[in-house]
FIBAPA-317315 format. One line per field, with one value per residue: residue number from 1; residue in three letters; x, y, z of N, C-alpha, C, O in turn. Coordinates in pm, 1 decimal. Example, Ala and Ser with C-alpha at 12.3 -4.5 7.8 and 13.67 -1.06 7.14 Angstrom:
BEGIN
seq (1,2)
type (ALA,SER)
n.px (1319.0,1285.0)
n.py (-569.0,-225.0)
n.pz (780.0,708.0)
ca.px (1230.0,1367.0)
ca.py (-450.0,-106.0)
ca.pz (780.0,714.0)
c.px (1320.0,1290.0)
c.py (-330.0,3.0)
c.pz (780.0,787.0)
o.px (1423.6,1340.9)
o.py (-331.9,113.8)
o.pz (846.5,803.9)
***
This chain:
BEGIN
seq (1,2,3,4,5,6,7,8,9,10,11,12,13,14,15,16,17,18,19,20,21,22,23,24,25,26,27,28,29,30,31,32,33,34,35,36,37,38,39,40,41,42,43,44,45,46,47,48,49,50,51,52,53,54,55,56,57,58,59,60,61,62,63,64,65,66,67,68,69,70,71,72,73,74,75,76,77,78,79,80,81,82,83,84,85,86,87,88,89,90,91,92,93,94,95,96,97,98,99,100,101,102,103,104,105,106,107,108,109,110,111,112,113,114,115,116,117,118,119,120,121,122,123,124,125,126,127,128,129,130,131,132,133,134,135,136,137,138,139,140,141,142,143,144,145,146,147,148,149,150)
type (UNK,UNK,UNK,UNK,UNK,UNK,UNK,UNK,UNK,UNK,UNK,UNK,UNK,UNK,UNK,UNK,UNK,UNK,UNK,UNK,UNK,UNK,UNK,UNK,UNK,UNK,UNK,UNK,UNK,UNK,UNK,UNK,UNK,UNK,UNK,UNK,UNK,UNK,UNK,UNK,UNK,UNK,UNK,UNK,UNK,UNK,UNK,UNK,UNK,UNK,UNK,UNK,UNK,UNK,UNK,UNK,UNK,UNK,UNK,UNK,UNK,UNK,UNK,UNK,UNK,UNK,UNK,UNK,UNK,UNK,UNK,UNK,UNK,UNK,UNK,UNK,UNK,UNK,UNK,UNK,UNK,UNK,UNK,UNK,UNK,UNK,UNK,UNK,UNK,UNK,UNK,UNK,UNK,UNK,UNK,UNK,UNK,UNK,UNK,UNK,UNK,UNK,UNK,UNK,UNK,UNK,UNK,UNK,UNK,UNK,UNK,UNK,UNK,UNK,UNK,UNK,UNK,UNK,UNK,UNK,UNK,UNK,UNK,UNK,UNK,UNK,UNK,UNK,UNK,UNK,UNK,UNK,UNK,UNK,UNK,UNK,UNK,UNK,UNK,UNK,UNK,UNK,UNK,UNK,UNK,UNK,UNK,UNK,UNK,UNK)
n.px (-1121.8,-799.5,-528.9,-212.8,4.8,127.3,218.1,364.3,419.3,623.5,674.9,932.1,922.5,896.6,996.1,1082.8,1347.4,1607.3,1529.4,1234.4,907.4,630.9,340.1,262.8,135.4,-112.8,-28.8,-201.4,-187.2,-435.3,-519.9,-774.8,-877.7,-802.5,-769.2,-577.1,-516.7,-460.1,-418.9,-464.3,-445.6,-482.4,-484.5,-433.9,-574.9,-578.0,-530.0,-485.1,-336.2,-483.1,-703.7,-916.5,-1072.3,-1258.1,-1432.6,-1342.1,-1125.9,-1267.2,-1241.1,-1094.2,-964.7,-1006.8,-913.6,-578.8,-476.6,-411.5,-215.6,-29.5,129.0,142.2,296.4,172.7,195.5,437.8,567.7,804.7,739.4,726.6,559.9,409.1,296.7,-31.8,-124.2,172.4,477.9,577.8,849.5,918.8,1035.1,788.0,841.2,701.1,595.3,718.4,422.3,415.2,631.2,482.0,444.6,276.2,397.5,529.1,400.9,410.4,634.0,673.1,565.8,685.7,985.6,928.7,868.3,1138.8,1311.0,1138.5,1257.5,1534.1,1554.2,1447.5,1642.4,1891.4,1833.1,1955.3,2196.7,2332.8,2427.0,2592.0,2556.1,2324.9,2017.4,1780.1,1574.6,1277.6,1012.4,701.2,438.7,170.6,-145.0,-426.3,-384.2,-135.7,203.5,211.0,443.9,736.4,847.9,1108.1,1344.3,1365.7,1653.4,1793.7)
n.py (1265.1,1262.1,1083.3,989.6,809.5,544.8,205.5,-110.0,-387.1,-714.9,-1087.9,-1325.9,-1560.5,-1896.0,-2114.9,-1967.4,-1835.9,-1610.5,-1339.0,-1336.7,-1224.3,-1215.6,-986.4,-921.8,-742.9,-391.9,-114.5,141.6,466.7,721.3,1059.4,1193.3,1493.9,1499.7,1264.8,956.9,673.3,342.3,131.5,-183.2,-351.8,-642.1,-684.5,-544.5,-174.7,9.8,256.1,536.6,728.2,950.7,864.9,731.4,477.7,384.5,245.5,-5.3,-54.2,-165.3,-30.8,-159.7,-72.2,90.8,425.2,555.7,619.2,975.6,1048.1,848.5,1036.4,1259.9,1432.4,1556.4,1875.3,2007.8,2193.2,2344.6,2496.5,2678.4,2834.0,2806.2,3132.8,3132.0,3246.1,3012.5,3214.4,3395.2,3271.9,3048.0,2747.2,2463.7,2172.0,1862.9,1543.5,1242.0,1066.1,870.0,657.0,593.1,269.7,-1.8,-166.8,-83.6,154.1,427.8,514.3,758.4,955.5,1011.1,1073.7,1341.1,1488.6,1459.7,1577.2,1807.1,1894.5,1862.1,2070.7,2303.6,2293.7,2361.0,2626.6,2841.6,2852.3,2927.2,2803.0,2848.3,2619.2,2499.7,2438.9,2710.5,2719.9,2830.2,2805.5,2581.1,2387.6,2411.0,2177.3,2109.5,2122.0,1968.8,1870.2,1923.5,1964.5,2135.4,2474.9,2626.4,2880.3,2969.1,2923.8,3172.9)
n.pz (115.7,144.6,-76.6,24.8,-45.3,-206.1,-184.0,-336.7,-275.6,-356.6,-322.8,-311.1,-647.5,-544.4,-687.7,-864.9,-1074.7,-963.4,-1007.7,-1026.0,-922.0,-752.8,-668.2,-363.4,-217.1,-214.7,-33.4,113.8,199.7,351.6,426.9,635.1,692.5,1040.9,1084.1,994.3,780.4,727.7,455.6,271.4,-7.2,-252.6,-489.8,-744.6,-817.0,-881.4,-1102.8,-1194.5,-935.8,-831.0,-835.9,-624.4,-600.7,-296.3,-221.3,-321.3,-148.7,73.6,324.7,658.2,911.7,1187.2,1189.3,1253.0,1562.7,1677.0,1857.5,1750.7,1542.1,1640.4,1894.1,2234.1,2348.3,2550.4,2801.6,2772.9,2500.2,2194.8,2018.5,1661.8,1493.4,1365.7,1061.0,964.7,990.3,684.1,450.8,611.9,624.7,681.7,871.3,843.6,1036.3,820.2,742.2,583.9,682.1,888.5,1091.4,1179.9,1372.4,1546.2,1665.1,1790.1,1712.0,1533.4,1667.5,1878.9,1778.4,1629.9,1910.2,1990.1,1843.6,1820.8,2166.7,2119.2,1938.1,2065.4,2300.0,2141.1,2065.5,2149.5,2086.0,1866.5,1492.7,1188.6,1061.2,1091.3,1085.8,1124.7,1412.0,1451.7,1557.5,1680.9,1505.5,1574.9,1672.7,1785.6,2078.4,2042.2,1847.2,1589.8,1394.8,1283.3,1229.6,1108.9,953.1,637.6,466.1,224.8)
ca.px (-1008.2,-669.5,-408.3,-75.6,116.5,80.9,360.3,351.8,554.4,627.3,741.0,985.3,877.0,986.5,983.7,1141.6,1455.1,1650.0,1419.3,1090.1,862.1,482.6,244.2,184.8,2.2,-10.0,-25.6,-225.4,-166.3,-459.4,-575.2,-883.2,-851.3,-661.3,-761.1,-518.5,-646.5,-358.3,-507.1,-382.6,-536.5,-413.8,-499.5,-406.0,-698.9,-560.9,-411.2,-432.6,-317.5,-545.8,-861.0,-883.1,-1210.7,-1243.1,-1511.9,-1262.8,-1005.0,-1262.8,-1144.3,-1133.5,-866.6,-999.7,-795.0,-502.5,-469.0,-352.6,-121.3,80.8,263.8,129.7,308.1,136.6,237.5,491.6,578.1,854.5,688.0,758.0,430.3,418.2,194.0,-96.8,-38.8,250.8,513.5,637.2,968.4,930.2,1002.2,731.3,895.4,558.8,638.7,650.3,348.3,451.8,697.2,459.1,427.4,168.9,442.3,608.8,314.1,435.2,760.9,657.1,550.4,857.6,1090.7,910.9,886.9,1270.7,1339.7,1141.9,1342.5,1686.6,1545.6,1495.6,1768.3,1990.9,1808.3,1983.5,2354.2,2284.7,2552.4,2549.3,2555.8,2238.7,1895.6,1728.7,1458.8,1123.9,881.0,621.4,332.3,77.1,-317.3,-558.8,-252.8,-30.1,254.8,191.5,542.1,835.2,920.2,1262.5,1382.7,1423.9,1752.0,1753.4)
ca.py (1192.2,1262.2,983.4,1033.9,734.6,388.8,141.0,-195.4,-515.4,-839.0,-1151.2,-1399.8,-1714.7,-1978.5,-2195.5,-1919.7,-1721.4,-1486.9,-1213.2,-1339.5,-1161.0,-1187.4,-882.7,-937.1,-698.5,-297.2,-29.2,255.9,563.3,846.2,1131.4,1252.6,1561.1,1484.0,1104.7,866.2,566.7,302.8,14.0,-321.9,-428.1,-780.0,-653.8,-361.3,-122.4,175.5,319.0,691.8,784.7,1082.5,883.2,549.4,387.8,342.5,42.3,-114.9,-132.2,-224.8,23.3,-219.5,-12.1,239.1,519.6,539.2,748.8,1109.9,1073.5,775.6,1105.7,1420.1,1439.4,1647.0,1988.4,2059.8,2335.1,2496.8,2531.5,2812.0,2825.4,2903.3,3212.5,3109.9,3110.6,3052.4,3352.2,3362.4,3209.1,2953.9,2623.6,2342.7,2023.6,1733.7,1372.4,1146.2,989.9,689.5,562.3,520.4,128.3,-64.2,-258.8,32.1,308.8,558.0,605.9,899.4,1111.9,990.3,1135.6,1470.5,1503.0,1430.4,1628.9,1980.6,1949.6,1902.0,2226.4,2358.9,2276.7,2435.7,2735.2,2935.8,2831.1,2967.7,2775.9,2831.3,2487.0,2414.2,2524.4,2804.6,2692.7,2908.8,2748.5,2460.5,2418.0,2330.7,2174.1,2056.6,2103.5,1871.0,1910.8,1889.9,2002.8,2208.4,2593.3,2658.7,2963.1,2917.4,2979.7,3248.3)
ca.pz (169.6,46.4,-94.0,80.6,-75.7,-232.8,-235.2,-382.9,-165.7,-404.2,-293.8,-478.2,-604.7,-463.1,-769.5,-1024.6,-1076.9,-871.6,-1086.4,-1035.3,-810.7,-765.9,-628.9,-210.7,-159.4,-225.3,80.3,60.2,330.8,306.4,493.7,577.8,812.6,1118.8,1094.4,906.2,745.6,645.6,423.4,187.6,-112.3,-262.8,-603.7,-810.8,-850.9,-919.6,-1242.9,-1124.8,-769.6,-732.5,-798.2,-554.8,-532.4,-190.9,-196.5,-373.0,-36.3,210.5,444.3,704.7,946.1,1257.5,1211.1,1321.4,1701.8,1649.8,1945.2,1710.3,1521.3,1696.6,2025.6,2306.8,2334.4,2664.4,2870.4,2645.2,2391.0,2109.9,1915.5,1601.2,1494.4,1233.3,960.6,975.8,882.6,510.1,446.1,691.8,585.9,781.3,877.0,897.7,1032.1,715.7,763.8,500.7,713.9,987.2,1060.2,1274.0,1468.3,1653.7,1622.7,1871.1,1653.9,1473.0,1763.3,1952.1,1727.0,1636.2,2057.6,2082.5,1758.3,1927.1,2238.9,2052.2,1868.0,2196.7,2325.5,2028.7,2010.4,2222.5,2026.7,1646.3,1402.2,1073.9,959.0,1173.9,1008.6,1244.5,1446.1,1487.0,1651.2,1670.5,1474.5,1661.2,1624.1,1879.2,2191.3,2014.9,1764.0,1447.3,1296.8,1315.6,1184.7,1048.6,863.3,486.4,363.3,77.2)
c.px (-890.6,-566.2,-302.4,34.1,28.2,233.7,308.0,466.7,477.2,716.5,807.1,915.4,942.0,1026.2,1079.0,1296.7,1466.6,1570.9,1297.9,1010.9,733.3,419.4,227.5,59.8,33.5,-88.8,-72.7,-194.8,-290.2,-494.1,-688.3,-879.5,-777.3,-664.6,-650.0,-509.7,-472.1,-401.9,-390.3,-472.9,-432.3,-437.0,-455.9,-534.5,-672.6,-455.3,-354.2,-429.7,-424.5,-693.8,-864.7,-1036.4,-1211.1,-1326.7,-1421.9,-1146.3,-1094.1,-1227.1,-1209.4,-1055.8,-933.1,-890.3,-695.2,-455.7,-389.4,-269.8,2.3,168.7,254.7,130.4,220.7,212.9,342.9,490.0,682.9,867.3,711.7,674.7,418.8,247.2,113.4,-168.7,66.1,373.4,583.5,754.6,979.4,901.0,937.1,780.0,753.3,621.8,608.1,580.3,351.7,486.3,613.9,406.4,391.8,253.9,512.8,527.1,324.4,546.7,757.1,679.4,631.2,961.5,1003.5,929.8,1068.9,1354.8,1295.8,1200.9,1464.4,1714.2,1561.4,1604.7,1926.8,1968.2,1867.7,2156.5,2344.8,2423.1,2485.5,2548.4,2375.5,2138.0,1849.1,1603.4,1348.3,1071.9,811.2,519.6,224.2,-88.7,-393.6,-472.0,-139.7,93.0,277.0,311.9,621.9,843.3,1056.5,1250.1,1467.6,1533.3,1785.9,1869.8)
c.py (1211.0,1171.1,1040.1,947.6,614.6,341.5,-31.3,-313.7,-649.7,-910.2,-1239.5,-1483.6,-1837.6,-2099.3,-2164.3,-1854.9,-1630.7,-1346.0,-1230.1,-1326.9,-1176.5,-1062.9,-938.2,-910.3,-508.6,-194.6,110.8,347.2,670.6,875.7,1197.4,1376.6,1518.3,1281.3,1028.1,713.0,479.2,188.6,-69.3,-363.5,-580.5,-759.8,-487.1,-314.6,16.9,201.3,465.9,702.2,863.4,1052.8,720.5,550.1,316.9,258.8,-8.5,-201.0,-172.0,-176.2,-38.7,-167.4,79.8,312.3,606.3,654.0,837.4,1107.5,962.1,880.1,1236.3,1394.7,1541.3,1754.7,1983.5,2186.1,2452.3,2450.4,2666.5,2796.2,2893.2,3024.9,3160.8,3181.1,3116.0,3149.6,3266.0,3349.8,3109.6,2804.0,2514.8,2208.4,1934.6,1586.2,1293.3,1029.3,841.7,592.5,539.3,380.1,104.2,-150.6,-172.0,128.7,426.4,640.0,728.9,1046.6,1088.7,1107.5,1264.7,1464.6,1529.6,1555.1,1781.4,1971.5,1938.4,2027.8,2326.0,2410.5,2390.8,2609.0,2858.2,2948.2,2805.7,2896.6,2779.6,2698.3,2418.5,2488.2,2602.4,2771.2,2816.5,2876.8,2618.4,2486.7,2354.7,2309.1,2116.9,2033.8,1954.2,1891.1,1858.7,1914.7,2094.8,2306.4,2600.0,2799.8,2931.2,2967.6,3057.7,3189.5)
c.pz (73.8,95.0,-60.7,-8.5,-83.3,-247.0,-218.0,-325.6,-274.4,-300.4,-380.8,-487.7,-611.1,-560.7,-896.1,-994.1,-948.3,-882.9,-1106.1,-904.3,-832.6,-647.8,-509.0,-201.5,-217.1,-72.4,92.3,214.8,281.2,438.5,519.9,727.0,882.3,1096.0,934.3,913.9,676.0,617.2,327.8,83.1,-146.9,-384.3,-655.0,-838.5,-873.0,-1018.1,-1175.0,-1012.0,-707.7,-736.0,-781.3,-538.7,-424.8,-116.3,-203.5,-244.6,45.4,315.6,565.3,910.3,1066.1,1175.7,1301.3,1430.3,1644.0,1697.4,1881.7,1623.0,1575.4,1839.4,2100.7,2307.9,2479.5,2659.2,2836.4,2535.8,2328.6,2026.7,1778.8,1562.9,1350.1,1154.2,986.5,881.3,764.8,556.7,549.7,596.5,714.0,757.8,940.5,951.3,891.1,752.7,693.1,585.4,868.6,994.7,1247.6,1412.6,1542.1,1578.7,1635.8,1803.0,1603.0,1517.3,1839.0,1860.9,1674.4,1786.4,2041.7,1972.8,1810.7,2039.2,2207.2,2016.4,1959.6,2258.2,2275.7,2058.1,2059.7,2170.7,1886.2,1652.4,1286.4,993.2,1016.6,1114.8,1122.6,1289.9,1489.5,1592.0,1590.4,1615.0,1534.6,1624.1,1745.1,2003.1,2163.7,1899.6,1641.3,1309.1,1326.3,1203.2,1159.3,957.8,734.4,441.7,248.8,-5.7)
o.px (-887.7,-519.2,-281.1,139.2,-74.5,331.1,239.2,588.0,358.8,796.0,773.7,841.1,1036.3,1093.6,1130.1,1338.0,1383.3,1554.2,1236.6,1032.4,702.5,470.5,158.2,-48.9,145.8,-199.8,11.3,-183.3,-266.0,-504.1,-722.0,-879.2,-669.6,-570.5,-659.5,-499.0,-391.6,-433.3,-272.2,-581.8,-334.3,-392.9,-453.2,-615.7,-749.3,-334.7,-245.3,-539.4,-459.7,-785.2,-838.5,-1100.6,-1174.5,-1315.1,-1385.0,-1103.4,-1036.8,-1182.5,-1324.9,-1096.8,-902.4,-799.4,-718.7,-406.5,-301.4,-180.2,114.0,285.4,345.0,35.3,184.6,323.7,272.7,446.7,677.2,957.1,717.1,715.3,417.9,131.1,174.1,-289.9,99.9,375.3,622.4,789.2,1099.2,803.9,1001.7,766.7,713.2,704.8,492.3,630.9,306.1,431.6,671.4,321.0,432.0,200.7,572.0,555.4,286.1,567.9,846.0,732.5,663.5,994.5,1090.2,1044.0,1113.7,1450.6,1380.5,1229.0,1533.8,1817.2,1647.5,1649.1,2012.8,2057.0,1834.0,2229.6,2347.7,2507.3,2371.3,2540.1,2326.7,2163.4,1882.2,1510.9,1380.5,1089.3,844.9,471.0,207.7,-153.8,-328.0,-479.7,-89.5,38.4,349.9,295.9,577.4,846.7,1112.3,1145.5,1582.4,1520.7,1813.1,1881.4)
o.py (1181.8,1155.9,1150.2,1002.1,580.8,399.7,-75.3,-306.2,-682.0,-858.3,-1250.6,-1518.8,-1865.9,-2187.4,-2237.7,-1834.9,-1592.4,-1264.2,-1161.1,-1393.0,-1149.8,-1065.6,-1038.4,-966.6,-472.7,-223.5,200.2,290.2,719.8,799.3,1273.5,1338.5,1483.4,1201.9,1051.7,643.8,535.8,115.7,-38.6,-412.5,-615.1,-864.0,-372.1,-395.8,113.1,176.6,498.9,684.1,861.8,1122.2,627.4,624.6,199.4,212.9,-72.9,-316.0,-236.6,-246.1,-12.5,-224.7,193.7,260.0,691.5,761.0,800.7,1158.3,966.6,843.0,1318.8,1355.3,1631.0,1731.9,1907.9,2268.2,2574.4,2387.9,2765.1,2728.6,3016.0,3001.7,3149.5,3182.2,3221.3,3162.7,3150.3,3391.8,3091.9,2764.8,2484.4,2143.2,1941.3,1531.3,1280.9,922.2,735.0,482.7,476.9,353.7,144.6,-187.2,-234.7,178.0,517.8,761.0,808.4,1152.2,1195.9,1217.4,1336.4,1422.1,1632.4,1617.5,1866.1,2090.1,2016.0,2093.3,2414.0,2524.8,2455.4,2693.6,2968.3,3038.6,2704.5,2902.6,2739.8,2690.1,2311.4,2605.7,2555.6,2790.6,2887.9,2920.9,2561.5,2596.6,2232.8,2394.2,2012.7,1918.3,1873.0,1975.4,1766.7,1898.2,2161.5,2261.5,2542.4,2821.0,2888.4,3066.4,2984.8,3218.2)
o.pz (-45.7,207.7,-111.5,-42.4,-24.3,-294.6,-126.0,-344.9,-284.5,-222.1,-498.8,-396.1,-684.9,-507.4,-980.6,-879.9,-866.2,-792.4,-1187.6,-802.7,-948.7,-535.9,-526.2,-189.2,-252.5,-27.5,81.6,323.3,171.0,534.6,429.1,844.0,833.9,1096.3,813.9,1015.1,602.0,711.3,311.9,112.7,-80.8,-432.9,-611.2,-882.7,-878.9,-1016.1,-1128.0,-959.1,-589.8,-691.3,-857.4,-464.7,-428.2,-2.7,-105.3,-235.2,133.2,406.6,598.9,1011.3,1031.1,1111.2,1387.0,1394.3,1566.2,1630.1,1933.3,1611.0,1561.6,1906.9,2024.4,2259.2,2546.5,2578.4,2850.9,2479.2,2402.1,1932.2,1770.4,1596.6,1243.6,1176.0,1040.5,758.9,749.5,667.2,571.5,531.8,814.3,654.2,1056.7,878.9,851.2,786.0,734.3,595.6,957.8,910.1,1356.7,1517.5,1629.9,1469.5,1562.8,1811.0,1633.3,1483.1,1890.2,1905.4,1724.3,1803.6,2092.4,2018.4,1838.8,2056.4,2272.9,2032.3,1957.8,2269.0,2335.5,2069.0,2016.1,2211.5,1816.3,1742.0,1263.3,870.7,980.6,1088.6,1231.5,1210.9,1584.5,1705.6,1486.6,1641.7,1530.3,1563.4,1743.1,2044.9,2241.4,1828.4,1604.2,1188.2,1419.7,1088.7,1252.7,896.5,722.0,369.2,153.4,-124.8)
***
């Protein structure tokens, strides 16, 4: 299972200073293949990032549907070829900012983000990065192609 992100939410207290904050809670995000796992501890338990004892959270969480950031694939579609070619920079959804109270957001905006690309692709500007193609995994889209700027 690989750690994506930890982030740590204090609250004030209600008793102290404008500058006094106590520990909530902290927020872990990992990955394990396509499944993503987003958990809460109420304690700190981790010094190093890259090695989480994962008794320790209780992963108490299903994991979270594929279809909350990997939209389905449509019908124009521009696929990319795998691997994909050199110099291509891959655009991923940041999985951090996905949040439990609006789930679908993720794969909403990649979706609306490949047909803008779409859209464009047929009216090059140079101020606009060059779109490729889609990267795609199990008929859904898993990320966007661009051409890297030299």
């Amino acid at each position: 299972m690989k750690a994506i992100s930890q982030q740590e939410f204090f609250l004030q207290v209600e008793e102290g200073d404008d500058d006094d904050f106590k520990l909530s809670h902290i927020s872990f995000l990992f990955q394990d293949g396509i499944n993503l796992y987003k958990e809460r501890s109420l304690k700190r338990i981790v010094r190093d990032f890259d090695i989480i004892d994962l008794s320790e959270l209780k992963m108490q969480h299903a994991p979270t549907p594929v279809e909350h950031y990997r939209p389905l694939l449509y019908d124009k579609s521009t696929v990319a070829p795998a691997p994909s070619p050199e110099g291509c920079y891959q655009k991923f959804p940041n999985l951090v900012a996905y949040n439990t109270s609006n789930p679908t957001l993720l794969s909403r905006i990649l979706l609306h983000e490949a047909q803008i690309r779409d859209l464009l692709a047929s009216k090059l500007n140079p101020n606009v990065a060059t779109y490729q193609s889609r990267i795609i995994e199990d008929s859904r889209i898993a990320g966007l192609c661009f051409t890297r700027d030299s």
